[in-house]
FIROVEX-896392 format. One record per residue (C-alpha): x, z, y. Coordinates in steps of 0.1 Angstrom, whole numbers. Example, Ala and Ser with C-alpha at 12.3 -4.5 7.8 and 13.67 -1.06 7.14 Angstrom:
# residues 2
+-------+-------+-------+
:    xx :    zz :    yy :
+-------+-------+-------+
:   123 :    78 :   -45 :
:   137 :    71 :   -11 :
+-------+-------+-------+
END
This chain:
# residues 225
+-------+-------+-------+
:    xx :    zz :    yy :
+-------+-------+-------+
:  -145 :  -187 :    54 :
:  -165 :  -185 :    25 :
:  -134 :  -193 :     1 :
:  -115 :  -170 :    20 :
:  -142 :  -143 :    13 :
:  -138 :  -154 :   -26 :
:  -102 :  -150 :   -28 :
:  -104 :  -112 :   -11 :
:  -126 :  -106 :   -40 :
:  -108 :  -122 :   -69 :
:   -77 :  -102 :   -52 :
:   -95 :   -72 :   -54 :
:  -109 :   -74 :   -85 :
:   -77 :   -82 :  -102 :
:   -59 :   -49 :   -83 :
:   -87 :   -24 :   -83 :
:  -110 :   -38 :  -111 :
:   -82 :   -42 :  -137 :
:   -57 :   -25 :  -127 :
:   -58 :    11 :  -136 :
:   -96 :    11 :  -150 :
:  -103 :     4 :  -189 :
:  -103 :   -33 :  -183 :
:   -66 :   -29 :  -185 :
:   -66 :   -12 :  -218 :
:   -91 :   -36 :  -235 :
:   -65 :   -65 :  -219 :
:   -37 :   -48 :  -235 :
:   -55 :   -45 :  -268 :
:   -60 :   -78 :  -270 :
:   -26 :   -90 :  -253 :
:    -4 :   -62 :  -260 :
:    18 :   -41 :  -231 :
:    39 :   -73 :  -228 :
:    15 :   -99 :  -230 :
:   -12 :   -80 :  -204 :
:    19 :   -75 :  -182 :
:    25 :  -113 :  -177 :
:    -6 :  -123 :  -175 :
:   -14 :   -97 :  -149 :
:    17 :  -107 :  -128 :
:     3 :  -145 :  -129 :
:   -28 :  -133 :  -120 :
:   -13 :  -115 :   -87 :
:     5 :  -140 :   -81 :
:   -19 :  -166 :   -84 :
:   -43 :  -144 :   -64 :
:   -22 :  -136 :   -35 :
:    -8 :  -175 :   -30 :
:   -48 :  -183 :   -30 :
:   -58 :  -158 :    -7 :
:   -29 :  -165 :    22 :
:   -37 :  -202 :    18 :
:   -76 :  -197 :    25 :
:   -65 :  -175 :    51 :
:   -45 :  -202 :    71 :
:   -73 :  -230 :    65 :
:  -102 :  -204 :    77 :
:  -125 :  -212 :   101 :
:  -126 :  -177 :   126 :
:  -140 :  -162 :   152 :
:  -125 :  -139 :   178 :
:  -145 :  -105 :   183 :
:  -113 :   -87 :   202 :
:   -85 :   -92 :   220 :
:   -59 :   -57 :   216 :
:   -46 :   -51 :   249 :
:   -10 :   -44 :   258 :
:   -15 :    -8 :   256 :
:   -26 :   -10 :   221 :
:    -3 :   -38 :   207 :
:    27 :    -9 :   217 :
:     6 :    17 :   197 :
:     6 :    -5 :   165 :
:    38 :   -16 :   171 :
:    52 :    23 :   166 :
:    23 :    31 :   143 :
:    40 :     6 :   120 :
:    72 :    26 :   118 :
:    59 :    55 :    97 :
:    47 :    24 :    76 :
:    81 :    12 :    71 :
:    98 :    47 :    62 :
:    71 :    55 :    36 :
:    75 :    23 :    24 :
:   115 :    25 :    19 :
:   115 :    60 :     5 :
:    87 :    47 :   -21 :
:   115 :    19 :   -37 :
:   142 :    45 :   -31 :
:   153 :    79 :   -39 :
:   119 :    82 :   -55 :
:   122 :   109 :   -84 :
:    87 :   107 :   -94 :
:    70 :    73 :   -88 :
:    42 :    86 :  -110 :
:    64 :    83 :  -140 :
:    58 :   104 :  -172 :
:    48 :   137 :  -182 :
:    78 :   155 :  -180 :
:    81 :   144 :  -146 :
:    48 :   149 :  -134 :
:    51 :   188 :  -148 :
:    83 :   191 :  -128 :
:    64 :   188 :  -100 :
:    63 :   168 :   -71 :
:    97 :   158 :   -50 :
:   113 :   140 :   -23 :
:    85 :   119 :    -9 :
:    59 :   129 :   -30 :
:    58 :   157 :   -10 :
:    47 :   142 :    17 :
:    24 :   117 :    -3 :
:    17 :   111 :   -42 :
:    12 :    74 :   -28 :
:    35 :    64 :    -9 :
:    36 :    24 :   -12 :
:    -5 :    25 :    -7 :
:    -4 :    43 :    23 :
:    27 :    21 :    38 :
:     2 :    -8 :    26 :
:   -32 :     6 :    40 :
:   -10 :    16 :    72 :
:     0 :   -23 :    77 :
:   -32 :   -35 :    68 :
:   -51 :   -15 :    88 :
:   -27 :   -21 :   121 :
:   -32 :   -59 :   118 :
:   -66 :   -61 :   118 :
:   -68 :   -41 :   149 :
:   -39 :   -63 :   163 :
:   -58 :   -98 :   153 :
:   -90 :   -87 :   158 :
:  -105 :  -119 :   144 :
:  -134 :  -128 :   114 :
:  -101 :  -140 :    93 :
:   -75 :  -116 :    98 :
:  -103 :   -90 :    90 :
:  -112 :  -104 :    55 :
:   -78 :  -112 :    49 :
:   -64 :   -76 :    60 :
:   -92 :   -60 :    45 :
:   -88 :   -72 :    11 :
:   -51 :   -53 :    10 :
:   -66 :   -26 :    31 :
:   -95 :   -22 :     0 :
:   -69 :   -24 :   -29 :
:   -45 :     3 :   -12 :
:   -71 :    27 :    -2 :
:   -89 :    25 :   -37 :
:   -56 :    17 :   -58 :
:   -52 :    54 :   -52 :
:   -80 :    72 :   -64 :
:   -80 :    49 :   -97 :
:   -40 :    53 :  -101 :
:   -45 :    90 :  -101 :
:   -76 :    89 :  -128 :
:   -53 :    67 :  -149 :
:   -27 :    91 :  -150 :
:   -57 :   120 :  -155 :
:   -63 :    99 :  -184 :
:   -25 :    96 :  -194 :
:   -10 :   133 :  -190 :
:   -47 :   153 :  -194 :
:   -25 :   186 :  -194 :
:     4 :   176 :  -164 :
:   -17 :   160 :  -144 :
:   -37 :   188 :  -129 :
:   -10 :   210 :  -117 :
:     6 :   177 :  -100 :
:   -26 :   167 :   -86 :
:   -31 :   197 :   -70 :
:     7 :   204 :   -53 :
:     1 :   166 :   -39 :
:   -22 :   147 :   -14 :
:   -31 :   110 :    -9 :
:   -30 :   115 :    34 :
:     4 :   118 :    40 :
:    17 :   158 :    47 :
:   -21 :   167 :    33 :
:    -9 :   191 :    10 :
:    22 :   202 :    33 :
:    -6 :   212 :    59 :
:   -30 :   230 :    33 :
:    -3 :   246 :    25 :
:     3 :   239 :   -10 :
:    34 :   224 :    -7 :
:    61 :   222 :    17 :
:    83 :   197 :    33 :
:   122 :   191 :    20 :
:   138 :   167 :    39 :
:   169 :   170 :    19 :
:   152 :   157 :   -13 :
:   144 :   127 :     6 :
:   179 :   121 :    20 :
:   186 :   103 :    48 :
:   193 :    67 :    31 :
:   154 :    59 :    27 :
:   142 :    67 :    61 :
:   175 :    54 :    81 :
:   163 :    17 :    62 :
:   125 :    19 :    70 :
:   134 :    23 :   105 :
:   159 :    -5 :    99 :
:   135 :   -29 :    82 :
:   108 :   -19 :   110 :
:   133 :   -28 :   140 :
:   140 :   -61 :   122 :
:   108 :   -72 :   114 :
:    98 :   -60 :   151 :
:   124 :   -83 :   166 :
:   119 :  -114 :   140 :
:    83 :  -110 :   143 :
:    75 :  -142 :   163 :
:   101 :  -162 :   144 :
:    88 :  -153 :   112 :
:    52 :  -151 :   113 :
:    50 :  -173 :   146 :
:    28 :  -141 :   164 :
:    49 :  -120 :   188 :
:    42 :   -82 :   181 :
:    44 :   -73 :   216 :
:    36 :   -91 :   244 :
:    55 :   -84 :   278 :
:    41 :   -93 :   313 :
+-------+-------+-------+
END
């Protein structure tokens, strides 16, 4: 457990403590755009392998068991997971890109969510450790639940620091909770700039991984009887 507990950290520290603070700019002074990219992506990489390794050799210790009832509720509480997910990777006009298309304003998804990806990520995370509901799962969960729900937060003070005079206006059309800023009222939804091409493979990918849950990951999602 405790080198699980020290590769959620280093995973966490290399997503949240690097990633979009001023760590990342001192690393690309010294590497250069290129050279901090690599190193960053080995890093992840290297991180993420060590982390789901720990996690299978953990020692753990059970503190709930989710009923039926609830496994069915994370089951469909994975499917908005899924579409936000899909429509993050594509039809995406945004993706936090550059100044001109942060003045534009906010489209298609970004409507909905400036963060799409995160909150699919915090969504699953989140989902699994109420499903597993043991010491490990938790720690291991928990560290992608940690980087999603603060990747946010220092993603949008990054691009602050980026596009000082678009990012305000943005900011304040969008929310982080999805259909926040649909709600307040300052914005409102367009399904047409999403399409239907996104969602219609979310809910694809989520009705596949639902089915090929057991085969893949060797845990059945739902359990009937």
């Amino acid at each position: 457990m405790i080198l699980l507990i020290l590769a959620a950290f280093v995973w966490v520290f290399v997503h949240v403590g690097v990633s979009g603070t001023r760590l990342r700019n001192r690393g690309v002074a010294l590497l250069g755009e290129g050279g901090f990219t690599v190193a960053f992506s080995i890093a992840s990489v290297a991180s993420i392998g060590w982390l789901a390794s720990a996690w299978q050799g953990a020692a753990t210790v059970p503190l709930w068991f989710a009923p039926g009832w609830l496994r069915w509720i994370l089951a469909l509480l994975m499917l908005p997971g899924f579409v936000l997910f899909a429509c993050s990777l594509i039809g995406n006009p945004t993706a936090m890109g550059g100044a001109g298309l942060i003045a534009r304003g906010p489209r298609g998804i970004q409507r909905v969510t400036r963060h799409p990806m995160l909150c699919a990520f915090a969504l699953w995370a989140a989902v699994h450790i109420l499903g597993n509901g043991d010491t490990a799962a938790i720690v291991f969960f928990g560290a992608f639940l940690v980087t999603a729900l603060a990747g946010m937060p220092s993603i949008d003070a990054k691009m602050a620091r980026r596009h000082p005079e678009a990012w305000p206006g943005f900011a304040a059309a969008t929310s982080i909770l999805p259909f926040g800023a649909i709600l307040a009222g300052r914005n409102r939804f367009v399904p047409g700039e999403i399409g239907w091409l996104a969602p219609a493979a979310g809910v694809l990918l989520w009705a596949g991984v639902l089915h090929a849950h057991a085969r893949l990951f060797g845990v059945p999602v739902l359990i009937f009887g």
